[in-house]
C-alpha positions in Angstrom: 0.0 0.0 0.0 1.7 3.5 -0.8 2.4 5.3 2.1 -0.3 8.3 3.2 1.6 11.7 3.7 -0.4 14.4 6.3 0.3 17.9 7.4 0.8 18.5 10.8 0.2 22.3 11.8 1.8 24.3 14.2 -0.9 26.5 15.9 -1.1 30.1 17.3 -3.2 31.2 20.7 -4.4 34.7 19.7 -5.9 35.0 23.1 -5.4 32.8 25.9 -7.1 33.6 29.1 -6.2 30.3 32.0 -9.3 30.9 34.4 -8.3 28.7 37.5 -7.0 25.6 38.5 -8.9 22.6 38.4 -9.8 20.0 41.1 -7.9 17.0 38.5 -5.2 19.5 38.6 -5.6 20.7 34.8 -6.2 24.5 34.0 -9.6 26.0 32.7 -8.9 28.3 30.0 -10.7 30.0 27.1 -8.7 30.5 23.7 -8.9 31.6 20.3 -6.7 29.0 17.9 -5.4 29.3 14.6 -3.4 26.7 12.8 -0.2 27.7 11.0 0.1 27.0 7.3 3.2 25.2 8.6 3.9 22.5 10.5 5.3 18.8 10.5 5.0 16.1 7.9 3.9 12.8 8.9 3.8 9.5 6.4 1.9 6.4 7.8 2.1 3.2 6.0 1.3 0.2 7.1 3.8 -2.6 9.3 3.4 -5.2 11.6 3.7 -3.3 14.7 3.4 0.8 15.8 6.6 2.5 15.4 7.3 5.9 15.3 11.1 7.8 13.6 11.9 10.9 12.7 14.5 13.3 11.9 14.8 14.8 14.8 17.0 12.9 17.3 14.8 14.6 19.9 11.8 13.5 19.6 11.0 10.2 21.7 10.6 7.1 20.0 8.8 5.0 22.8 5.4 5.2 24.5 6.0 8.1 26.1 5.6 9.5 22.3 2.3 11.0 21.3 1.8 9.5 18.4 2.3 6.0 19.7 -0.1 7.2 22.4 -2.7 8.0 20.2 -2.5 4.9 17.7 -2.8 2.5 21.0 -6.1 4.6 21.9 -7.2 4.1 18.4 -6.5 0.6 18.4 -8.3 -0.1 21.7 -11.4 1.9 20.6 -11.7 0.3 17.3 -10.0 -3.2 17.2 -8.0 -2.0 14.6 -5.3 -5.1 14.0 -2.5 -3.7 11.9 0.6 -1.8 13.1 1.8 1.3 11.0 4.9 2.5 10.9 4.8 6.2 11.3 7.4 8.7 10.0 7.9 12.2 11.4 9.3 14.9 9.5 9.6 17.5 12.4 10.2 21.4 12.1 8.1 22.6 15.1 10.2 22.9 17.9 9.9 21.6 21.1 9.0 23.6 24.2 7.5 26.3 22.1 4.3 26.7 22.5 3.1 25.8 19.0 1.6 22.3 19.9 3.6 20.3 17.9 3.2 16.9 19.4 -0.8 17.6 20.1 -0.4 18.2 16.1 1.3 14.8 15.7 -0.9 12.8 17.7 -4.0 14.1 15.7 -2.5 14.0 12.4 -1.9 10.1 13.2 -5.7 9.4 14.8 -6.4 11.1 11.0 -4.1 8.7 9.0 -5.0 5.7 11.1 -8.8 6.4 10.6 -8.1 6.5 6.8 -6.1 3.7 6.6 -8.8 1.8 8.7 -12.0 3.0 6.1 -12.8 5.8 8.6 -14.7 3.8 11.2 -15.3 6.9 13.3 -16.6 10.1 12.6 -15.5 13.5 13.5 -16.7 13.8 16.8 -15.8 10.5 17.6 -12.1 11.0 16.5 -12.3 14.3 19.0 -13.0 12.0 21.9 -10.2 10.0 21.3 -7.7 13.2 20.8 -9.0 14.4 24.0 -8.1 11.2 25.9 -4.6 11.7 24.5 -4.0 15.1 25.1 -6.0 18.7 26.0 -5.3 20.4 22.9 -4.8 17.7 20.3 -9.1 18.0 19.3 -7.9 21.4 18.0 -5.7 19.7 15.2 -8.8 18.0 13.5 -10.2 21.2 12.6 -8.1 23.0 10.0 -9.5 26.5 10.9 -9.4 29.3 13.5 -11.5 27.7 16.8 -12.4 28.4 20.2 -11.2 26.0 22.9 -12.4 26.1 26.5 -12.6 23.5 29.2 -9.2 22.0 29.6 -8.5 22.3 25.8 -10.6 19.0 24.9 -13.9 21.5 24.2 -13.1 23.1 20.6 -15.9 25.5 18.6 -15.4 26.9 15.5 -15.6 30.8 15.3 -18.6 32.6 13.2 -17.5 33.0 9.8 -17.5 36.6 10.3 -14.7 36.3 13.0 -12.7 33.6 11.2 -12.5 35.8 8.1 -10.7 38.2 10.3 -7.5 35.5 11.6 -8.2 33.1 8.2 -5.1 33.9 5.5 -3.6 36.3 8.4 -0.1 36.9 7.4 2.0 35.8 10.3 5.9 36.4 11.8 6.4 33.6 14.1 9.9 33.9 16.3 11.2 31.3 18.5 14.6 32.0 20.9 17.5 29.6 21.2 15.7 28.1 24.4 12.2 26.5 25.4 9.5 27.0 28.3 8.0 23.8 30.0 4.6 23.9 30.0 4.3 22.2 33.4 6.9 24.5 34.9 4.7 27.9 33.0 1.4 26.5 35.0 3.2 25.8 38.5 4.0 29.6 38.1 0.4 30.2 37.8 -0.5 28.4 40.8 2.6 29.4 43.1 0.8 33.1 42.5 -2.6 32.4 42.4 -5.5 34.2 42.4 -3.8 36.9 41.3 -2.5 35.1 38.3 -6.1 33.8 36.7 -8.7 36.0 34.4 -12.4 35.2 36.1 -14.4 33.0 33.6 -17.0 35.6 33.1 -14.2 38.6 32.2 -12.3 35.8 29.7 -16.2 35.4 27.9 -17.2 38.8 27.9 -13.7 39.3 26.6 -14.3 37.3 23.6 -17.6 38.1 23.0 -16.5 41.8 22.7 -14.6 41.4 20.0 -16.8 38.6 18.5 -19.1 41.3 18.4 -16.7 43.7 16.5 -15.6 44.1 13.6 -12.2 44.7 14.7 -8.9 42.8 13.5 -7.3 40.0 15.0 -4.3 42.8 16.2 -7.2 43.6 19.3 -7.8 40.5 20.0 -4.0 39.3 21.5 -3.6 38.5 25.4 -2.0 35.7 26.8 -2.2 34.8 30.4 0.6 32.6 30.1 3.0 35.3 29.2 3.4 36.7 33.1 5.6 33.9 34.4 7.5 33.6 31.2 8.3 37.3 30.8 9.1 37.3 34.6 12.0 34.6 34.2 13.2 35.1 30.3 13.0 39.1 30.3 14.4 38.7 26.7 10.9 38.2 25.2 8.9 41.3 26.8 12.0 43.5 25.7 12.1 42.4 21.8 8.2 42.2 21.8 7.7 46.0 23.4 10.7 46.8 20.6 8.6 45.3 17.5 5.5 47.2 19.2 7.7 50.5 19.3 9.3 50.5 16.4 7.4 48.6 13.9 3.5 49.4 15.2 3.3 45.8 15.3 0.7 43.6 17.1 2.6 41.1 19.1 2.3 38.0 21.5 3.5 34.9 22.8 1.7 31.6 21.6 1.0 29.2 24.8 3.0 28.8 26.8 6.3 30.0 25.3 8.6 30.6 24.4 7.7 31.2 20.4 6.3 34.2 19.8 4.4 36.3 16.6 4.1 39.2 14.9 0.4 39.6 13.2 1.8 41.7 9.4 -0.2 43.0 6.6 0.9 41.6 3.1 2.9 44.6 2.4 4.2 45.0 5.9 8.3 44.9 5.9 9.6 42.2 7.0 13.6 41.7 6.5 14.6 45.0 9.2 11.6 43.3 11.4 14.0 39.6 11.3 17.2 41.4 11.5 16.1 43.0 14.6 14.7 39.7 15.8 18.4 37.8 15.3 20.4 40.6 16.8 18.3 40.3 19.8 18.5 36.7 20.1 21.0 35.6 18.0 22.0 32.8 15.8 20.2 30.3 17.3 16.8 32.0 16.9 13.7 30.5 14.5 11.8 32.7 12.5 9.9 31.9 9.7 7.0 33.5 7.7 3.5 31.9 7.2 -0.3 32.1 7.3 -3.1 31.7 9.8 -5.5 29.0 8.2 
């Protein structure tokens, strides 16, 4: 059988209010979503077992790996008998805050549903990325989304308001280092209440600009960005620069430590990267794309 070839998005949280600590220990949150015209490749075909390699030495190749995760959920759900060898082309980095490995494990309940004559539906797959992980149901949907609950709960956006993040041109900068996402939420909890947007000021929040017809540029806030900015001051000083300077709207995506810069199409953008690698050097990502 020749080999099936997915996409695997990186995503971008345009607004990211964490509303409180839950009693299973997961965070309630409300966020806007948009999937990157960029991402990961991954190629299924089938094997006698589930395997998992890629190109990036980095990325785990045992069960601790989300995409063997997710095929051993599909597998138990559905009886599916085959093994697949999966291969990851990776270019999201790790401990960025662009979901790469919710991405993966999607992507894969996606090829393994094809390659089984698609036994479940849509909402059914969404179950089974939720089991997996809190933000993987985003990955199913490839357009702008609301997630709420502990990630697992997505909702697509009115068309009105996806028309304003769909084909968004997009700056996306990553330094030379990465944030934990368990370590960013401890932070939360170490300075808690203080640290948490009320669920009813994160709704009326969104609903404003629902409401609007303003840009995606009004929409940006990130919760997450107070115990990042606190320990890595490099990020608040570049993004207040790019603000200054440039007029840009800015964020950080998750929980760190990429960030983005929301452009127009004819908005410069070689003296906006040449400021971003003087400031963080060499080792720094950026990379141009488009919001699905």
């Amino acid at each position: 059988m020749i080999p099936l070839t997915f996409e695997s998005p990186a995503k971008l949280n345009l607004f990211l209010a964490v509303t409180g600590r839950r009693a299973d220990g997961f965070h309630d949150l409300v966020s806007v979503v948009a999937p990157l015209k960029w991402g990961d490749t991954l190629t299924a075909e089938l094997a006698e077992e589930f395997s998992v390699t890629s190109n990036d030495p980095a990325v785990p190749t045992d069960s601790s790996n989300l995409v063997l995760k997710a095929a051993n959920v599909f597998r138990r759900i559905t009886g599916y008998s085959h093994g697949v060898k999966f291969t990851l082309e990776k270019r999201i980095p790790m401990g960025a805050g662009l979901g790469g490995g919710s991405s993966n494990a999607a992507t894969a309940l996606r090829a393994l549903n094809q390659l089984a004559g698609n036994p479940l539906s849509l909402e059914q797959l969404g179950a089974l990325a939720a089991e997996v992980g809190s933000d993987c149901p985003l990955f199913l949907n490839e357009r702008p989304m609301i997630m709420r609950g502990r990630g697992e709960l997505v909702q697509g956006l009115p068309v009105k308001a996806a028309n304003r993040i769909s084909g968004r041109k997009v700056l996306v900068f990553k330094p030379g280092f990465g944030i934990s996402t368990p370590w960013a939420y401890r932070q939360l909890v170490d300075k808690a209440p203080t640290s948490y947007v009320s669920p009813l000021e994160a709704e009326n929040r969104l609903a404003t600009w629902l409401e609007s017809e303003s840009p995606a540029d009004s929409l940006l806030f990130n919760s997450m960005e107070a115990p990042a900015f606190a320990k890595y001051p490099a990020l608040p000083v570049l993004l207040e620069r790019l603000r200054r300077e440039f007029g840009l709207a800015v964020g950080m995506s998750g929980s760190g430590s990429a960030c983005f810069a929301l452009l127009e199409d004819n908005s410069p953008v070689e003296p906006v990267t040449t400021l971003i690698c003087r400031s963080w050097g060499e080792s720094a990502l950026v990379l141009q794309s488009r919001l699905q």
